[in-house]
N, C-alpha and C positions, 0 to 999 in steps of 0.2 A: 208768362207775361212779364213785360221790363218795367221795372216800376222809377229804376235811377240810373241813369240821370231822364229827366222828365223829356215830354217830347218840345215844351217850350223852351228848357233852355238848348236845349238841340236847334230848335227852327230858332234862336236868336244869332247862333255862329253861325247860319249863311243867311241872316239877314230874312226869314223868312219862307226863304223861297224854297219848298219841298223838295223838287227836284234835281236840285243840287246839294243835300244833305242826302236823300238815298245815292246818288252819287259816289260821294266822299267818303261815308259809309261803306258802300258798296266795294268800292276799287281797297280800304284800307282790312276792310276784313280780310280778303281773298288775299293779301301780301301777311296780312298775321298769320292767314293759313298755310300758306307757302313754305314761309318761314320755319313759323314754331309749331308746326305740326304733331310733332313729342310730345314737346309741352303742356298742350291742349288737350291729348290726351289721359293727362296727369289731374290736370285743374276741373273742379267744377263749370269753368266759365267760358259762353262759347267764342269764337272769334267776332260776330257779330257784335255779342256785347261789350270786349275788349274795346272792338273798333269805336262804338258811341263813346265810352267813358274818355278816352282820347280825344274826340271830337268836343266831350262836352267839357274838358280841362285846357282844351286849347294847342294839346299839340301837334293835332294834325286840322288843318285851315284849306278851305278849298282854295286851287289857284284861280290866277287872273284871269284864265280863259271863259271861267264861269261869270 
């Protein structure tokens, strides 16, 4: 279970709207995993959870399209 970053401040970077933070979420994991594949198998921490800490520090923002 994820306990940080909460799911409010998550649903406050898109405004809300659920299904574009699973999203954003979604699409930024699967590029962590791609990536740093190695990496992750080093670290405690999954991509999933990388991808929220991102989302909930601001450096990944959904786009316009959403």
């Amino acid at each position: 279970m994820m306990i940080e970053p909460s799911i409010d401040k998550l649903l406050s970077k898109t405004k809300g709207n659920k299904y574009v933070l699973c999203n954003v979420v979604t699409k930024r994991a699967k590029e962590i995993e791609s990536v740093r594949r190695l990496e992750l198998a080093d670290q405690d921490k999954k991509a999933i959870s990388l991808a929220c800490e991102e989302v909930a520090d601001g450096k990944v923002k959904p786009s316009k399209e959403f």
